[in-house]
SELOKOL-584149 format. One record per residue (C-alpha): residue in three letters; x, y, z. Coordinates in steps of 0.5 Angstrom, whole numbers, plus 500, padded with zeros to 3 digits. Layout:
BEGIN
AlaXYZ
...
//
This chain:
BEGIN
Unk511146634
Unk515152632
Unk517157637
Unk514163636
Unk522167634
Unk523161628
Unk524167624
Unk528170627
Unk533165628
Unk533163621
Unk535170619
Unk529172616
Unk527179617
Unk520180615
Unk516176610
Unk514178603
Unk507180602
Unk502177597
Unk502184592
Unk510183592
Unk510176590
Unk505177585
Unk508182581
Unk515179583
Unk512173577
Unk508178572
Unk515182572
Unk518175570
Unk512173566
Unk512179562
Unk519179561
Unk518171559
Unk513173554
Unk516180551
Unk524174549
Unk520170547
Unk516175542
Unk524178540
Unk526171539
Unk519170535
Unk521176531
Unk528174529
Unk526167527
Unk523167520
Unk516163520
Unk518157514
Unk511153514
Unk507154508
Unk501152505
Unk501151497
Unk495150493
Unk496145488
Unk491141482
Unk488134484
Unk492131479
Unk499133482
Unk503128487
Unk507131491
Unk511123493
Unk513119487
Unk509112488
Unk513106485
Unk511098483
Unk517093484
Unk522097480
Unk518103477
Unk517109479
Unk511114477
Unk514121480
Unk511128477
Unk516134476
Unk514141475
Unk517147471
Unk517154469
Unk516158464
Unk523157461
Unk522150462
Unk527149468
Unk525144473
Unk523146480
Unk522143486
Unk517143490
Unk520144497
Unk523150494
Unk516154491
Unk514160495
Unk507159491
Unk505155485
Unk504162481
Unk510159478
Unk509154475
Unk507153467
Unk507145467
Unk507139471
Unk510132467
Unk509125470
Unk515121468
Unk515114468
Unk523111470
Unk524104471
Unk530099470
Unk530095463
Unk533088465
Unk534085456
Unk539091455
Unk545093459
Unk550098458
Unk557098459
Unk558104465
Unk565110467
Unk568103470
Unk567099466
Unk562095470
Unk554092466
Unk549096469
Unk542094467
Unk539100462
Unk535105466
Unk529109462
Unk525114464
Unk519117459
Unk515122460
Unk507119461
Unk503125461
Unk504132462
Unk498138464
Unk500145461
Unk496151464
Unk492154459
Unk490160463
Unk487162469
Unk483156471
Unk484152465
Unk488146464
Unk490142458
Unk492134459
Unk496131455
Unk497123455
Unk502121451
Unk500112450
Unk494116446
Unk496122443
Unk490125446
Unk489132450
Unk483134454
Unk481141457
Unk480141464
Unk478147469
Unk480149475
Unk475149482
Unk480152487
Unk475153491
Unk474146493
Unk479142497
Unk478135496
Unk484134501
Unk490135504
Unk498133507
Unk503135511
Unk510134511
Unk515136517
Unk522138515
Unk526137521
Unk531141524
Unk538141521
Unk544144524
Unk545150520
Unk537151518
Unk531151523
Unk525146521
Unk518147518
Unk511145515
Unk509145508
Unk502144508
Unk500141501
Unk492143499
Unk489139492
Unk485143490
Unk479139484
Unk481139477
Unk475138472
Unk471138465
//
């Protein structure tokens, strides 16, 4: 049991009241969310979603030793990556190359060294015609078809996490296929 003078033995003079200590934790509350608010100010939002045709692959997909990978370009025929698109506005055609290592040829490398010859060819290719439509090409048949888009109807989507880097803060891109048809 305490002596009814505890307080004043420990040096403690008089006892905040319950309205200090609750405005004492607002002010600190309010000042935690207004830094953290500049700070979310200061700090551009690099997640970002894009829109993209079903028929597009983000990933490459490979088989033993061949890789099927699509690449995207512009107007004046650049390639373009596709982490580094704001928007798929941009894009004019996609291309799906098919890359894989030719064991019966070899060729004579900078270092004098044989290497097994590497092929890449282009197996298809999707032009945008206009607003909605596509045209697909298949090169192994020399066949083209009209394709229309539905922008509307997202068949699925997938993320990816960018981590943090020394001299660049992490982010999302959030890809969203979108159904491409006859």
């Amino acid at each position: 049991m305490m002596p009814e003078n505890w307080k004043s033995r420990l040096g403690i003079t008089g006892m905040p009241a319950m309205g200090n200590l609750l405005s004492k934790s607002l002010l600190t509350l309010a000042f935690t969310f207004s830094v953290g608010i500049l700070l979310a100010q200061d700090v551009p939002n690099q997640n970002k979603t894009l829109l993209l045709p079903e028929f597009f692959e983000h990933r490459y997909r490979t088989d033993k030793d061949t890789i099927w990978e699509f690449k995207c370009y512009d107007s004046r025929d650049s390639l373009i990556s596709p982490d580094t698109l704001a928007n798929t506005d941009g894009i004019r055609y996609y291309s799906l190359f098919k890359t894989y290592t030719d064991s019966s040829h070899k060729y004579v490398d900078a270092n004098g060294i044989k290497q097994f010859l590497p092929v890449s060819s282009i197996i298809a290719r999707y032009d945008k015609m206009g607003t909605d439509k596509w045209m697909y090409i298949d090169y192994a048949t020399n066949k083209f078809l009209y394709l229309k888009e539905y922008k509307s109807e997202i068949l699925h989507s997938d993320k990816i996490v960018m981590p943090a880097s020394k001299h660049e803060p992490g982010y999302m891109i959030t890809y969203k296929y979108y159904r491409v048809g006859k």
